[in-house]
C-alpha positions as CSV (number, residue, x, y, z in Angstrom):
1,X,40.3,-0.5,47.0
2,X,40.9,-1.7,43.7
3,X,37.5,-4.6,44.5
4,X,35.5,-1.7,45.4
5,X,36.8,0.5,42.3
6,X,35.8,-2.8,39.6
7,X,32.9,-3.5,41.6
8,X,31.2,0.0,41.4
9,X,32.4,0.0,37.7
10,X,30.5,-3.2,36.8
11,X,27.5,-2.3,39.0
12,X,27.6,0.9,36.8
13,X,27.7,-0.9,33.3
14,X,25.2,-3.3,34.6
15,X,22.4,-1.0,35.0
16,X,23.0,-0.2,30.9
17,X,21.7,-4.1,30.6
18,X,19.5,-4.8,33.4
19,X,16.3,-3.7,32.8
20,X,14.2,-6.8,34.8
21,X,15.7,-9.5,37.0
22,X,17.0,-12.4,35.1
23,X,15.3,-15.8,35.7
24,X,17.6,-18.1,34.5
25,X,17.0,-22.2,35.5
26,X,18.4,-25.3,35.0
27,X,15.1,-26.7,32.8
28,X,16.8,-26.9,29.2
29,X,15.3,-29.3,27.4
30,X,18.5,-30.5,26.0
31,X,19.5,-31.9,30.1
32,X,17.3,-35.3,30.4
33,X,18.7,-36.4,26.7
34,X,22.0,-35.8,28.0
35,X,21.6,-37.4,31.5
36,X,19.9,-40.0,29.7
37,X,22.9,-40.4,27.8
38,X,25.4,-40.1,30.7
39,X,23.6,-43.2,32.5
40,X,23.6,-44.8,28.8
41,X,27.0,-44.1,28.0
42,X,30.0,-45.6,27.5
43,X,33.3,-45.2,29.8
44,X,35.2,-43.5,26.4
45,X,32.1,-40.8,25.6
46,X,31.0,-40.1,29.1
47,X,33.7,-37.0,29.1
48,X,31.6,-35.5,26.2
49,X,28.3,-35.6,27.7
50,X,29.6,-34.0,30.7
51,X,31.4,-31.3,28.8
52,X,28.0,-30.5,27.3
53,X,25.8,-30.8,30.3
54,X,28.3,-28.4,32.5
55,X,28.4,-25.8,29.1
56,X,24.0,-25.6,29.8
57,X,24.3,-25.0,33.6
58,X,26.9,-22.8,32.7
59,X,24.5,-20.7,30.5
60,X,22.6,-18.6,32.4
61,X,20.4,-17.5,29.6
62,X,21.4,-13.6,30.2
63,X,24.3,-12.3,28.4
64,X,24.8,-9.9,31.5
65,X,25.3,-12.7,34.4
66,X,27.4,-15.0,31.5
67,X,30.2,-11.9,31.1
68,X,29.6,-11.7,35.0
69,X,29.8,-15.8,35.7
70,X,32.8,-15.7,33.0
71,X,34.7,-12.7,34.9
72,X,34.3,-14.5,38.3
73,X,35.7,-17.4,37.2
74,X,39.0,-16.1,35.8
75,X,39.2,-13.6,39.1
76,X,39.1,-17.1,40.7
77,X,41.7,-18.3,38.6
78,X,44.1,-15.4,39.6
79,X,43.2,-16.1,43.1
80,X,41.1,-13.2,43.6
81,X,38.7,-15.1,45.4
82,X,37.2,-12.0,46.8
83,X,36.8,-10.3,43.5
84,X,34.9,-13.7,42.3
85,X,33.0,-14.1,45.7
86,X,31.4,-11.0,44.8
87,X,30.7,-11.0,41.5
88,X,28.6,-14.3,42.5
89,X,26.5,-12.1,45.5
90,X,26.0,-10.0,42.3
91,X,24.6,-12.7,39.9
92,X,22.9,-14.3,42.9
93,X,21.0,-11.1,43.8
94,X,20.5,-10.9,40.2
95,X,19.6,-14.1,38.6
96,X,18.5,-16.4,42.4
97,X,17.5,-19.5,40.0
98,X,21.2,-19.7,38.5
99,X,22.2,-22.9,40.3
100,X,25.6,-22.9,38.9
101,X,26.0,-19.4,40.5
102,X,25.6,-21.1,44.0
103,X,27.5,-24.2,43.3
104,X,30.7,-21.8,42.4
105,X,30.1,-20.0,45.5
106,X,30.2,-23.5,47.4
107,X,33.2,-23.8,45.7
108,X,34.8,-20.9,46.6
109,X,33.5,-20.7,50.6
110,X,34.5,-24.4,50.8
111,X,38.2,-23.3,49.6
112,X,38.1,-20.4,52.1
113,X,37.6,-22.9,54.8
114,X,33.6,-21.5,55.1
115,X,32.2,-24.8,55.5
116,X,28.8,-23.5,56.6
117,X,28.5,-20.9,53.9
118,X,29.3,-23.7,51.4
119,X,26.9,-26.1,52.9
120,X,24.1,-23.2,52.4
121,X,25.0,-22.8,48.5
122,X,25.9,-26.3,47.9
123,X,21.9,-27.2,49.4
124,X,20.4,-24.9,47.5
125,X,22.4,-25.8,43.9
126,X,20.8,-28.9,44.4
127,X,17.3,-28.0,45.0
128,X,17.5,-25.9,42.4
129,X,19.4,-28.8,39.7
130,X,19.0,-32.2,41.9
131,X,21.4,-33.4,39.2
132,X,24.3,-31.5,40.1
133,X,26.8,-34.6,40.7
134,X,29.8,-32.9,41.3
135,X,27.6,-30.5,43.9
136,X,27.3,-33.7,45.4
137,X,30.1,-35.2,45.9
138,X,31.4,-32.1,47.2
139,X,28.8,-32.4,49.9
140,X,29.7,-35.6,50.7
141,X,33.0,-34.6,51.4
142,X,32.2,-32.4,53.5
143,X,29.5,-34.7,55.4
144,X,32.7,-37.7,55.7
145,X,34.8,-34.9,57.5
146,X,32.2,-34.6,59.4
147,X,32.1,-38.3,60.7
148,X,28.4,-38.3,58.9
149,X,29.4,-41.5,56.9
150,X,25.9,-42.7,56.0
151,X,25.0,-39.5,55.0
152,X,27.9,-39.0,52.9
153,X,27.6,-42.6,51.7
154,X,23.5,-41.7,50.5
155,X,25.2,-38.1,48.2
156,X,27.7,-40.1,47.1
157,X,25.0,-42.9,45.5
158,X,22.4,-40.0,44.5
159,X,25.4,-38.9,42.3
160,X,26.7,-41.5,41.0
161,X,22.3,-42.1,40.0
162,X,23.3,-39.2,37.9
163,X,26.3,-39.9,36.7
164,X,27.6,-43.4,36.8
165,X,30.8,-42.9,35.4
166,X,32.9,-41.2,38.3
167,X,35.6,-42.9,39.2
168,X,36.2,-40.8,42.4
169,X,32.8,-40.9,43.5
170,X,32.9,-44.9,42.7
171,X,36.0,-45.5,44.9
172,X,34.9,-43.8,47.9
173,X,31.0,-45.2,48.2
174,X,32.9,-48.5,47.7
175,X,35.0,-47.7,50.4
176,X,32.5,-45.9,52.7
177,X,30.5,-48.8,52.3
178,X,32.9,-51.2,53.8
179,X,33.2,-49.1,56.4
180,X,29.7,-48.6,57.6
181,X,29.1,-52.5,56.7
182,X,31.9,-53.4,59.1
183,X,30.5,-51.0,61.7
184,X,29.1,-52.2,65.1
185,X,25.4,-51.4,65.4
């Protein structure tokens, strides 16, 4: 009840700001100096760059689906994950070129066990942001449980292309790569 109550008051105050769909993309300017920087970068700085590159695919470039993006990520945070799941539909329906939208949703389907769902939003974070590491590795998680080790091995490189400096990512194409070296063909 009290979902359906917040959710009919939001849809409410959104039609006071929505007066076309939002188009928002991942095509700042601003993100090939960054990346540029990221694969330039030191081991101390890299946290920076990232900061900054996760603050752009976090701006949507609508004030609207930023109080909405903002509001689903603290319902996550007080484990409302249904309250959050639905605010995303919203800004999905809303703003479809928002890949950070679809890469939270991942997030959130992959916590509730929805592996397909997560897949789905996860594939299509990356075609819209190819760059999305941490989308990524995520997949490649999922693609290891999966016994799909080459696979997981190949989003595991095409992140660390984009960002050279993860130590988790790293670790496990290191490891994955031992593995699928030592296999029998």
């Amino acid at each position: 009840m009290r979902m359906k109550m917040l959710l009919s008051l939001l849809c409410g105050n959104l039609l006071l700001f929505a007066v076309a769909p939002v188009h928002a993309d991942q095509a700042d300017p601003r993100l090939d100096m960054l990346f540029e920087e990221l694969r330039a970068g030191s081991e101390v700085d890299h946290k920076a760059t990232i900061a900054r590159i996760e603050t752009i695919w976090a701006d949507s470039a609508s004030d609207t689906i930023d109080v909405l993006f903002a509001r689903a990520v603290s319902s996550d945070s007080q484990d409302e994950s249904d309250v959050a799941e639905a605010l995303l539909d919203m800004i999905i329906g809303m703003s479809p070129h928002f890949a950070e939208a679809y890469a939270f949703r991942g997030s959130l389907r992959l916590k509730q066990q929805n592996q397909k769902g997560a897949i789905e939003d996860f594939s299509r974070a990356i075609d819209l942001e190819p760059r999305q590491f941490n989308v990524r590795i995520a997949l490649a998680d999922i693609l290891l449980a999966n016994d799909a080790k080459q696979d997981a091995y190949d989003m595991l490189q095409k992140a660390l292309e984009w960002n050279p400096h993860d130590d988790y990512a790293r670790r496990r194409a290191r490891r994955l790569r031992q593995e699928i070296d030592g296999q029998e063909i």
